[in-house]
KOLBADO-440064 format. One record per atom (N, C-alpha, C): residue in one letter; x, y, z. Coordinates in pm, whole numbers, padded with zeros to 5 digits, always signed. Each point is the difference from the previous one (the first is absolute). Layout:
! KOLBADO-440064
aXYZ/...
***
This chain:
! KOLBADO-440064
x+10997+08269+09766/x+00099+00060+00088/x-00032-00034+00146/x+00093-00004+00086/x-00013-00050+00153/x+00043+00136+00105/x-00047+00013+00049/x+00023+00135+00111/x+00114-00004+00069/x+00067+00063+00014/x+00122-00057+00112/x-00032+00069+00129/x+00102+00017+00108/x-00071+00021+00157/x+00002+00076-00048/x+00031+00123+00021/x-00003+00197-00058/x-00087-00021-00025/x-00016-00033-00124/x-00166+00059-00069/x-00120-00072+00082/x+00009-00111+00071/x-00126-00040+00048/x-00012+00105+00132/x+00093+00033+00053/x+00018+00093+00110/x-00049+00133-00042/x+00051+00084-00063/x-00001+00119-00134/x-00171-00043-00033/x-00054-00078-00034/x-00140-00011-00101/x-00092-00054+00101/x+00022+00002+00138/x-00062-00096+00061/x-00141+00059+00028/x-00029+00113+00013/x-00098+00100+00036/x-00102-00049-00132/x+00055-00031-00098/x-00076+00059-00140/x-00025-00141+00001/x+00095-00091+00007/x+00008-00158-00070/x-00174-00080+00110/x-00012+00032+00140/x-00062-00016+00122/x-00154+00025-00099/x-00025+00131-00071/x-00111+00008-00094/x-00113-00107-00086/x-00116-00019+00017/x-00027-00146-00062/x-00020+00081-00102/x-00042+00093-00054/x+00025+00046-00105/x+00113+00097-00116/x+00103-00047+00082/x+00149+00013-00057/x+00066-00168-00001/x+00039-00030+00136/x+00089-00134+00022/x+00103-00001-00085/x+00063-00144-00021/x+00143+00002-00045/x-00005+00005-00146/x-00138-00036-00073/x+00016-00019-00124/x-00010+00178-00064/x-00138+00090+00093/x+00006+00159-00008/x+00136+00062-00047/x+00101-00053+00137/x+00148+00067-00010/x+00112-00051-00082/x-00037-00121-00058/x+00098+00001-00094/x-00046+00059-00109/x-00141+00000-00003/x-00009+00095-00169/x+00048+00146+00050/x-00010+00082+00082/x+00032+00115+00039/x+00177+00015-00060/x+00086-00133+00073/x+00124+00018-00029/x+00028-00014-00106/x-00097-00075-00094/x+00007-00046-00148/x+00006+00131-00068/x-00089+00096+00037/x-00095+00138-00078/x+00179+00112-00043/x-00066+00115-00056/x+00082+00040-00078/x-00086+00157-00052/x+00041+00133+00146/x-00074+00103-00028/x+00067+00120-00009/x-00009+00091-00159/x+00072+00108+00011/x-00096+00116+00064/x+00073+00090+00041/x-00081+00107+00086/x+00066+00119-00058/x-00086+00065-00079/x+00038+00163-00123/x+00003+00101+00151/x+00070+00049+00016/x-00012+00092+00125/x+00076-00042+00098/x+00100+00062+00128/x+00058-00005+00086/x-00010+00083+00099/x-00163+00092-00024/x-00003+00125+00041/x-00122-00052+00124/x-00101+00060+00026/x-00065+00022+00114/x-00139-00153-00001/x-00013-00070-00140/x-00057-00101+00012/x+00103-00100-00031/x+00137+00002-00081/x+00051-00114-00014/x+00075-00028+00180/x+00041+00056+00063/x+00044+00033+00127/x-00039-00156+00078/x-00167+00094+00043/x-00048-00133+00062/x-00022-00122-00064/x-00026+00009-00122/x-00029-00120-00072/x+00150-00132-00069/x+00072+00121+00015/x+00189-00104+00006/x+00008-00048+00135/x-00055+00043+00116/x+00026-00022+00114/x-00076-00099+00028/x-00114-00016-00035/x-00091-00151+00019/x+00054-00139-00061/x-00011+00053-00144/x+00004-00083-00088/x+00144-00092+00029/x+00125+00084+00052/x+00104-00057+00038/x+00000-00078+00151/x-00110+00065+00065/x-00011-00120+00118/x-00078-00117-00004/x-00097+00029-00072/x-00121-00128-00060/x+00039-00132-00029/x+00169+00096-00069/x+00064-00160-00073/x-00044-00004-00165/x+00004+00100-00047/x-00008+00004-00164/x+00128-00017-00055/x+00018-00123-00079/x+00093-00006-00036/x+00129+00054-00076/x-00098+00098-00103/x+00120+00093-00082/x-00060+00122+00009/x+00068+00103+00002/x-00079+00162+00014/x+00131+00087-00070/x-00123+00047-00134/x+00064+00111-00046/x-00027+00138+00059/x+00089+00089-00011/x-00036+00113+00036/x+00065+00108-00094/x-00098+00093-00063/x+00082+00079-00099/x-00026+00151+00014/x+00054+00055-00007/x+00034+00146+00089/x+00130+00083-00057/x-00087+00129-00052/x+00158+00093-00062/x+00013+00082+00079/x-00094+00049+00153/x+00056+00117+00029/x+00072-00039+00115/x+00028+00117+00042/x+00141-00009+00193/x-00099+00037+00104/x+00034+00000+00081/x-00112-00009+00152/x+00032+00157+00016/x-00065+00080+00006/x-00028+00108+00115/x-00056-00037+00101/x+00052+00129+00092/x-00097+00069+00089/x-00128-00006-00034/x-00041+00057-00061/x-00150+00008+00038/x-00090-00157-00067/x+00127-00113+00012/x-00102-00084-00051/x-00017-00075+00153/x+00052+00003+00098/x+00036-00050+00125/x-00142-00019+00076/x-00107+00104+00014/x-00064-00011+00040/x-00101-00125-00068/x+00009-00069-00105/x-00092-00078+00010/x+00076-00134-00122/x+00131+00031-00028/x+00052-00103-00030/x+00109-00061+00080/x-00092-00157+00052/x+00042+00005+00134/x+00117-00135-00014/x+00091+00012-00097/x+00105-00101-00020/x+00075+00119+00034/x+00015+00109-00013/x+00121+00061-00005/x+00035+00069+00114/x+00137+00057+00011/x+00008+00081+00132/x+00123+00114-00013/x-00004+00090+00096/x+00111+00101-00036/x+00132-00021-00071/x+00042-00179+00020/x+00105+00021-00039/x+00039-00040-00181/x-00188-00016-00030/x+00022-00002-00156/x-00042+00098-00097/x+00020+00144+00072/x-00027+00110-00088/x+00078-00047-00099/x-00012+00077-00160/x+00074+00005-00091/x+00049-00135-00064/x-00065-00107+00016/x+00065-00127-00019/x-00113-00089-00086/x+00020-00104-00045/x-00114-00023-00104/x-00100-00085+00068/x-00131+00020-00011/x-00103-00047+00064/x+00011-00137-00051/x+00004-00060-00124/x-00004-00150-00040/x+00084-00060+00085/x+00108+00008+00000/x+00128-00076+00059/x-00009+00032+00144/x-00002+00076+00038/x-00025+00024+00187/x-00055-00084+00029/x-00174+00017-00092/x-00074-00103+00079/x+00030-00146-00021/x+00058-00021-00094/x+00003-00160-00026/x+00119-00027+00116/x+00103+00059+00020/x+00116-00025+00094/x-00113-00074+00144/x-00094+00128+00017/x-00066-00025+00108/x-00081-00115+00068/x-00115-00026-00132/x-00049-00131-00029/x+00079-00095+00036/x+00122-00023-00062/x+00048-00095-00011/x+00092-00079+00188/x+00004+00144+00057/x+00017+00015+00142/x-00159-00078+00083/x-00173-00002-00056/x-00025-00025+00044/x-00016-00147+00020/x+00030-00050-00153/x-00009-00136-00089/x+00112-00054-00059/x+00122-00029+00023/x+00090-00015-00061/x+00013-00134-00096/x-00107-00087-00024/x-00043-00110-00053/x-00118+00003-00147/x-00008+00168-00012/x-00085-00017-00108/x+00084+00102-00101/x-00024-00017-00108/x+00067+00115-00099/x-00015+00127-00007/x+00045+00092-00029/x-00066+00159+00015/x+00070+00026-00167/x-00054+00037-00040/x+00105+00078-00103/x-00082+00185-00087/x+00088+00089+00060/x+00000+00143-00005/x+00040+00002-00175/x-00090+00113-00014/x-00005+00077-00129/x+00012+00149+00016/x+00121+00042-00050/x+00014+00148+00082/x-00033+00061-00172/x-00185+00033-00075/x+00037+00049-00111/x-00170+00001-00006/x-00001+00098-00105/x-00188-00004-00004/x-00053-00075-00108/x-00096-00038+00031/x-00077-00106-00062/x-00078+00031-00151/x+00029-00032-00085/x-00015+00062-00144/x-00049-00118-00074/x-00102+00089-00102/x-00025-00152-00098/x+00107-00042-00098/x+00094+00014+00024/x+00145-00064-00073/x+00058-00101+00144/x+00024+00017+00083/x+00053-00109+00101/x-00102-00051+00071/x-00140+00040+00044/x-00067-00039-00001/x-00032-00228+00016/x+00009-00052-00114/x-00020-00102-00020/x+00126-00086+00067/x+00120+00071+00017/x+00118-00096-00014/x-00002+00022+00163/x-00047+00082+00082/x-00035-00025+00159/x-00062-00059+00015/x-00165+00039-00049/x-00093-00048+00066/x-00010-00157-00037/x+00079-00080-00097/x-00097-00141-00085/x+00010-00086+00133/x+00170-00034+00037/x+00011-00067+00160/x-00070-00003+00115/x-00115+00102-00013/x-00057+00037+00151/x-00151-00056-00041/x-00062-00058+00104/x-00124-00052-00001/x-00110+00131+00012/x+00013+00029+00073/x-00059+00162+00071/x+00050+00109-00044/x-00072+00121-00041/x+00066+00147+00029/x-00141+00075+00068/x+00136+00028+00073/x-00080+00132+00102/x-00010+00124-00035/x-00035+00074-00010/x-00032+00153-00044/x+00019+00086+00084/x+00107+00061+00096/x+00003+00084+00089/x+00077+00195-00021/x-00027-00036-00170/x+00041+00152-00023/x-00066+00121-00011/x+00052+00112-00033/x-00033+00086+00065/x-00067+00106-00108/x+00012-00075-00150/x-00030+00111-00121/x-00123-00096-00096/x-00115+00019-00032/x-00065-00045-00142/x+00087-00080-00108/x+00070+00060-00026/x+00102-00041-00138/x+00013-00133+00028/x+00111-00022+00122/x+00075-00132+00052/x-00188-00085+00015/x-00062+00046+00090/x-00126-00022-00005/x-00046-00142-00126/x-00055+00090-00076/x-00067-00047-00111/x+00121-00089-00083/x+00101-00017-00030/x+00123-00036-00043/x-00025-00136+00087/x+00022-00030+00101/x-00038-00102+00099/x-00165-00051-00057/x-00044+00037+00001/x-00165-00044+00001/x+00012-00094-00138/x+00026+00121-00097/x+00008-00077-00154/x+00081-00126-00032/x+00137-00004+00095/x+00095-00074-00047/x-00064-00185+00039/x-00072+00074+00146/x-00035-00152+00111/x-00096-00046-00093/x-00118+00087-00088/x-00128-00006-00023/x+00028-00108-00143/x+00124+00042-00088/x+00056-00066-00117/x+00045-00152+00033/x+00093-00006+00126/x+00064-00113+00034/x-00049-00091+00089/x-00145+00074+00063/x-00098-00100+00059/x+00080-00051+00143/x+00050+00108+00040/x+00039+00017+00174/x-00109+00075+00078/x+00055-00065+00113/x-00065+00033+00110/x+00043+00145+00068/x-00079+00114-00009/x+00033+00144+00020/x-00110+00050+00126/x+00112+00055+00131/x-00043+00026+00079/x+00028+00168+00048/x-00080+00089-00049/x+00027+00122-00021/x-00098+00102+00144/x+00169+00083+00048/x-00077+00132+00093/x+00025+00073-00024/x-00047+00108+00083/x+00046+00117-00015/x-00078+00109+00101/x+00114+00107+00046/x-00086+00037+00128/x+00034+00191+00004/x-00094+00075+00064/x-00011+00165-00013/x-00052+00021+00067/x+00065+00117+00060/x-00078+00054+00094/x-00034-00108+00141/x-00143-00012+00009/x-00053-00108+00065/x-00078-00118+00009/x+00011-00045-00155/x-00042-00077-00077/x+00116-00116-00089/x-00070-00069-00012/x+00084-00106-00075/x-00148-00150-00082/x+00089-00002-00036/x-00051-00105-00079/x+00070-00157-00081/x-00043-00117+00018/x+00068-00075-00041/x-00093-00120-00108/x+00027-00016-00131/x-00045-00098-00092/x+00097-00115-00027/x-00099-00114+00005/x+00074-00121+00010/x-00046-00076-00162/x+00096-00002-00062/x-00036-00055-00156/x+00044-00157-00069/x-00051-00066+00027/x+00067-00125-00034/x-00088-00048-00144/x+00126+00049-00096/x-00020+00022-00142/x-00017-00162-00107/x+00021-00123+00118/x+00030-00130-00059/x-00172+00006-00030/x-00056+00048+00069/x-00162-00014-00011/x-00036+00062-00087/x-00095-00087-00098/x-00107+00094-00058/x-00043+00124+00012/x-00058+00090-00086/x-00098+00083+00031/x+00049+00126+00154/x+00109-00023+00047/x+00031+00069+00081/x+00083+00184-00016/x-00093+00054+00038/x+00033+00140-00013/x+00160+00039+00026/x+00049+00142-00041/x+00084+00033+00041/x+00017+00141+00052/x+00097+00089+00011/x+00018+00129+00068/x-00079+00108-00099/x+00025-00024-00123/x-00076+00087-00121/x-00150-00014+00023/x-00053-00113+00041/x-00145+00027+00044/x-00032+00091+00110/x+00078+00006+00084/x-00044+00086+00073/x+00086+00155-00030/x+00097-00005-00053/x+00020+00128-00024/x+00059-00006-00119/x-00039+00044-00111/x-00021-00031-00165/x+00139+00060-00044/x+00004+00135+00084/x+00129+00047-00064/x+00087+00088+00101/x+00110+00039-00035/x+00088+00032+00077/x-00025+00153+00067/x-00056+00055+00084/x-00023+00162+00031/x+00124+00049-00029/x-00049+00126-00078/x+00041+00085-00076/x+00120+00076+00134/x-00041+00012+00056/x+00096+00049+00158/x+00080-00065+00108/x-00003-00172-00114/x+00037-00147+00107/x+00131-00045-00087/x+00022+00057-00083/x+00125-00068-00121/x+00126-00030+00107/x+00081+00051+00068/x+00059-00012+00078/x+00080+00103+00116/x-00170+00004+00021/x-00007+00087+00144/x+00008-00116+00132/x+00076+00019+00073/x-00022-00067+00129/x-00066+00069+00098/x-00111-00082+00042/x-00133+00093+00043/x+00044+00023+00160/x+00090-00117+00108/x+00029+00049+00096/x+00030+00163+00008/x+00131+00007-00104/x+00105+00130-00014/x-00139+00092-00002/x-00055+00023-00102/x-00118+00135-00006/x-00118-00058+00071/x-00045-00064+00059/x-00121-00022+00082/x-00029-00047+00134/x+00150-00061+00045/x+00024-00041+00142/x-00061-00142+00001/x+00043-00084+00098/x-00047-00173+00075/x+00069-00011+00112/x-00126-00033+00040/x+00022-00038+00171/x+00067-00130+00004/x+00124-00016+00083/x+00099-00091+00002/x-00075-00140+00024/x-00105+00031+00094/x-00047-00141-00005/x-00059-00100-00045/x-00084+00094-00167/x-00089-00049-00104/x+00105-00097-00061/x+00123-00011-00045/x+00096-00058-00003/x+00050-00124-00005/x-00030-00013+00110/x+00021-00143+00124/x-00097-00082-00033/x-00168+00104+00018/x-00092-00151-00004/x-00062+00010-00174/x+00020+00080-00072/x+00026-00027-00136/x+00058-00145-00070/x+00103+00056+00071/x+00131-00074-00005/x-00004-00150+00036/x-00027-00010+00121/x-00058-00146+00038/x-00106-00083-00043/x-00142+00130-00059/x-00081-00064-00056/x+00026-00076-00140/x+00126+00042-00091/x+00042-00064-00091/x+00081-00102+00001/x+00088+00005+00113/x+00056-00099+00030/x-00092-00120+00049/x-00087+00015+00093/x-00124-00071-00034/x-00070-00077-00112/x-00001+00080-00052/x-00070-00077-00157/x+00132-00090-00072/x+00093+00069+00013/x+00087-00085-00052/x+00001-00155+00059/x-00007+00020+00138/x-00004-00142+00072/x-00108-00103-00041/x-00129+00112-00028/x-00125-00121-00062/x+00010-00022-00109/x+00080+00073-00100/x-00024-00081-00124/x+00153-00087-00037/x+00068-00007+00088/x+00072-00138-00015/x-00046-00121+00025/x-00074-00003+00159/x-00012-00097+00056/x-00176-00016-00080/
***
Protein backbone atom coordinates (compact mmCIF):
# COMPACT_ATOMS: atom_id res chain seq x y z
CA UNK A 1 0.00 0.00 0.00
CA UNK A 2 1.27 3.69 -0.72
CA UNK A 3 0.34 6.59 1.71
CA UNK A 4 -1.44 9.32 0.15
CA UNK A 5 -0.84 13.19 1.32
CA UNK A 6 -3.52 12.92 4.36
CA UNK A 7 -2.12 10.07 5.76
CA UNK A 8 1.56 11.06 5.39
CA UNK A 9 0.40 14.40 6.94
CA UNK A 10 -2.18 12.51 9.54
CA UNK A 11 0.88 9.72 10.38
CA UNK A 12 3.62 12.03 10.11
CA UNK A 13 4.43 12.30 13.92
CA UNK A 14 4.39 8.41 14.17
CA UNK A 15 5.76 7.60 10.48
CA UNK A 16 9.15 10.36 11.60
CA UNK A 17 9.70 7.20 14.40
CA UNK A 18 12.81 4.91 13.50
CA UNK A 19 11.09 2.58 15.33
CA UNK A 20 7.64 2.82 13.74
CA UNK A 21 8.43 4.49 10.03
CA UNK A 22 6.38 3.78 7.00
CA UNK A 23 6.61 0.10 7.07
CA UNK A 24 5.41 0.38 11.40
CA UNK A 25 2.24 2.33 9.92
CA UNK A 26 1.14 0.40 7.38
CA UNK A 27 0.97 -2.66 9.54
CA UNK A 28 -0.96 -0.44 12.10
CA UNK A 29 -3.46 0.41 9.09
CA UNK A 30 -3.27 -3.24 8.09
CA UNK A 31 -4.24 -4.37 12.02
CA UNK A 32 -7.77 -5.19 13.00
CA UNK A 33 -8.83 -4.46 16.96
CA UNK A 34 -12.08 -5.22 18.75
CA UNK A 35 -12.43 -3.34 22.05
CA UNK A 36 -15.27 -5.37 24.62
CA UNK A 37 -16.21 -2.13 26.48
CA UNK A 38 -17.18 1.51 25.51
CA UNK A 39 -17.12 2.45 29.05
CA UNK A 40 -14.26 4.18 31.11
CA UNK A 41 -11.23 1.98 29.51
CA UNK A 42 -12.69 1.38 26.04
CA UNK A 43 -13.16 5.42 25.91
CA UNK A 44 -9.56 6.22 25.86
CA UNK A 45 -8.45 3.27 24.18
CA UNK A 46 -11.14 3.86 20.89
CA UNK A 47 -9.73 7.25 21.05
CA UNK A 48 -6.04 6.25 20.44
CA UNK A 49 -6.35 3.41 18.57
CA UNK A 50 -8.52 5.53 16.03
CA UNK A 51 -5.84 8.21 15.85
CA UNK A 52 -2.76 5.82 15.63
CA UNK A 53 -4.30 4.76 12.37
CA UNK A 54 -5.61 1.15 13.20
CA UNK A 55 -7.17 0.06 10.53
CA UNK A 56 -10.48 -1.71 11.52
CA UNK A 57 -12.00 -1.24 15.13
CA UNK A 58 -14.67 -3.13 16.57
CA UNK A 59 -16.50 -1.87 19.29
CA UNK A 60 -19.20 -3.85 21.14
CA UNK A 61 -21.34 -2.35 23.76
CA UNK A 62 -25.11 -3.06 25.03
CA UNK A 63 -25.50 -0.37 27.40
CA UNK A 64 -26.71 3.73 26.86
CA UNK A 65 -24.48 6.47 28.32
CA UNK A 66 -25.50 7.98 31.60
CA UNK A 67 -24.76 10.56 33.70
CA UNK A 68 -22.78 9.17 35.93
CA UNK A 69 -20.64 7.58 33.30
CA UNK A 70 -19.38 11.21 32.17
CA UNK A 71 -16.97 11.64 34.62
CA UNK A 72 -14.52 9.25 33.30
CA UNK A 73 -15.94 8.05 30.03
CA UNK A 74 -14.42 10.51 28.12
CA UNK A 75 -16.00 9.90 24.43
CA UNK A 76 -19.19 10.99 25.63
CA UNK A 77 -20.97 14.18 26.51
CA UNK A 78 -24.30 15.64 27.77
CA UNK A 79 -25.74 15.38 24.66
CA UNK A 80 -25.54 11.45 24.64
CA UNK A 81 -27.45 10.64 27.74
CA UNK A 82 -29.78 7.75 26.99
CA UNK A 83 -28.32 6.84 23.63
CA UNK A 84 -26.22 3.76 22.85
CA UNK A 85 -22.64 3.83 23.89
CA UNK A 86 -21.44 1.42 20.81
CA UNK A 87 -22.79 3.56 18.06
CA UNK A 88 -22.13 7.12 19.61
CA UNK A 89 -18.79 6.20 19.92
CA UNK A 90 -18.11 4.75 16.61
CA UNK A 91 -20.08 7.92 14.93
CA UNK A 92 -17.32 9.73 16.89
CA UNK A 93 -14.19 7.83 15.96
CA UNK A 94 -15.05 7.95 12.78
CA UNK A 95 -15.21 12.05 13.08
CA UNK A 96 -11.64 11.58 14.27
CA UNK A 97 -10.50 9.10 11.34
CA UNK A 98 -12.76 9.00 8.64
CA UNK A 99 -10.39 6.58 6.56
CA UNK A 100 -10.40 3.61 8.83
CA UNK A 101 -13.42 1.28 9.54
CA UNK A 102 -15.30 1.40 12.84
CA UNK A 103 -17.95 -1.04 13.11
CA UNK A 104 -20.40 -0.85 16.50
CA UNK A 105 -21.99 -3.81 18.17
CA UNK A 106 -24.87 -2.55 20.17
CA UNK A 107 -25.33 -6.32 22.11
CA UNK A 108 -23.42 -8.33 24.83
CA UNK A 109 -20.87 -10.55 24.20
CA UNK A 110 -21.85 -14.28 24.79
CA UNK A 111 -20.30 -17.59 24.09
CA UNK A 112 -22.92 -18.10 21.29
CA UNK A 113 -21.91 -14.81 19.17
CA UNK A 114 -18.90 -14.67 20.57
CA UNK A 115 -16.80 -16.35 17.58
CA UNK A 116 -18.80 -14.77 14.67
CA UNK A 117 -17.38 -11.08 16.07
CA UNK A 118 -14.42 -11.77 17.33
CA UNK A 119 -12.76 -14.36 14.22
CA UNK A 120 -12.22 -10.90 11.84
CA UNK A 121 -10.33 -9.03 14.49
CA UNK A 122 -6.61 -9.59 15.07
CA UNK A 123 -6.72 -8.18 18.71
CA UNK A 124 -9.32 -8.16 21.52
CA UNK A 125 -9.23 -5.83 24.11
CA UNK A 126 -10.84 -6.50 27.38
CA UNK A 127 -12.31 -3.30 28.75
CA UNK A 128 -15.39 -4.72 30.65
CA UNK A 129 -16.73 -4.29 33.56
CA UNK A 130 -17.99 -7.98 34.94
CA UNK A 131 -15.78 -11.56 35.44
CA UNK A 132 -18.26 -13.47 33.30
CA UNK A 133 -17.61 -11.31 29.95
CA UNK A 134 -14.05 -11.50 31.63
CA UNK A 135 -13.14 -15.08 31.54
CA UNK A 136 -15.50 -15.73 28.32
CA UNK A 137 -12.84 -13.43 26.55
CA UNK A 138 -9.77 -15.08 28.13
CA UNK A 139 -11.03 -18.71 27.18
CA UNK A 140 -12.28 -17.90 23.75
CA UNK A 141 -8.60 -15.87 22.76
CA UNK A 142 -6.75 -18.74 24.82
CA UNK A 143 -8.68 -21.61 22.32
CA UNK A 144 -8.16 -19.50 19.09
CA UNK A 145 -4.62 -18.47 19.90
CA UNK A 146 -5.27 -14.50 19.82
CA UNK A 147 -3.69 -11.94 21.05
CA UNK A 148 -5.66 -10.73 24.45
CA UNK A 149 -5.05 -7.51 26.00
CA UNK A 150 -7.02 -7.36 29.25
CA UNK A 151 -7.88 -4.30 32.09
CA UNK A 152 -9.58 -3.47 34.45
CA UNK A 153 -9.77 -0.71 37.01
CA UNK A 154 -11.45 0.09 41.01
CA UNK A 155 -11.34 2.23 43.11
CA UNK A 156 -7.65 3.36 42.67
CA UNK A 157 -6.14 0.65 41.14
CA UNK A 158 -6.07 -0.98 37.89
CA UNK A 159 -4.38 -3.46 36.25
CA UNK A 160 -3.50 -4.58 32.77
CA UNK A 161 -2.33 -8.32 31.23
CA UNK A 162 -0.98 -8.62 27.93
CA UNK A 163 -1.50 -12.34 26.49
CA UNK A 164 -0.26 -13.29 23.22
CA UNK A 165 -1.67 -16.84 23.04
CA UNK A 166 0.22 -17.68 19.40
CA UNK A 167 3.11 -18.48 21.94
CA UNK A 168 3.84 -21.40 23.67
CA UNK A 169 3.61 -22.04 27.21
CA UNK A 170 2.04 -18.62 27.77
CA UNK A 171 -0.21 -18.04 30.75
CA UNK A 172 -3.59 -16.70 30.89
CA UNK A 173 -6.21 -14.67 33.20
CA UNK A 174 -7.18 -18.11 35.11
CA UNK A 175 -3.60 -18.20 36.31
CA UNK A 176 -3.82 -15.45 38.00
CA UNK A 177 -7.27 -15.56 39.07
CA UNK A 178 -8.48 -19.32 38.86
CA UNK A 179 -12.00 -18.49 39.31
CA UNK A 180 -14.68 -16.13 39.12
CA UNK A 181 -15.36 -14.28 42.88
CA UNK A 182 -18.26 -15.39 44.25
CA UNK A 183 -19.34 -11.42 44.64
CA UNK A 184 -17.79 -10.57 40.91
CA UNK A 185 -20.51 -12.61 38.68
CA UNK A 186 -21.86 -9.43 37.44
CA UNK A 187 -21.35 -6.81 39.78
CA UNK A 188 -19.91 -3.65 38.31
CA UNK A 189 -17.40 -2.70 40.84
CA UNK A 190 -17.32 1.17 39.81
CA UNK A 191 -21.38 1.24 40.71
CA UNK A 192 -20.67 -0.41 44.45
CA UNK A 193 -17.03 0.62 45.00
CA UNK A 194 -16.37 3.92 43.19
CA UNK A 195 -13.13 4.93 40.39
CA UNK A 196 -11.43 7.81 40.13
CA UNK A 197 -12.11 9.22 36.62
CA UNK A 198 -8.62 9.36 35.90
CA UNK A 199 -7.46 5.63 36.54
CA UNK A 200 -9.39 5.33 33.27
CA UNK A 201 -7.46 7.30 30.89
CA UNK A 202 -4.04 5.96 31.82
CA UNK A 203 -5.41 2.35 32.16
CA UNK A 204 -6.79 2.96 29.18
CA UNK A 205 -3.82 4.21 27.29
CA UNK A 206 -1.64 1.75 28.89
CA UNK A 207 -3.57 -0.87 26.76
CA UNK A 208 -3.79 0.92 23.99
CA UNK A 209 -0.14 0.88 24.31
CA UNK A 210 0.40 -2.66 24.27
CA UNK A 211 -1.77 -2.95 21.56
CA UNK A 212 0.65 -0.73 19.52
CA UNK A 213 3.69 -3.14 20.54
CA UNK A 214 2.34 -6.15 19.69
CA UNK A 215 1.46 -5.24 16.16
CA UNK A 216 4.43 -3.59 15.24
Amino acid sequence: MKFNKKQIERYSRQIILKKIGPIGQKKLLKSSVLIVGAGGLGSPIAIYLAGLGIGKIGIIDNDNVEISNLGRQIIFNMNDINKKKSIIAANKLKKINPDIIIKPFYKTLTKANINKISKNFDLIIDGSDNFKTRFLINDYCLEKKKILISGAISKFDGHVYTFNFSKKNSPCLRCFIPNIPEDGLDVDNCEYEGVLGTLGGIIGSIQANEVIKEIL
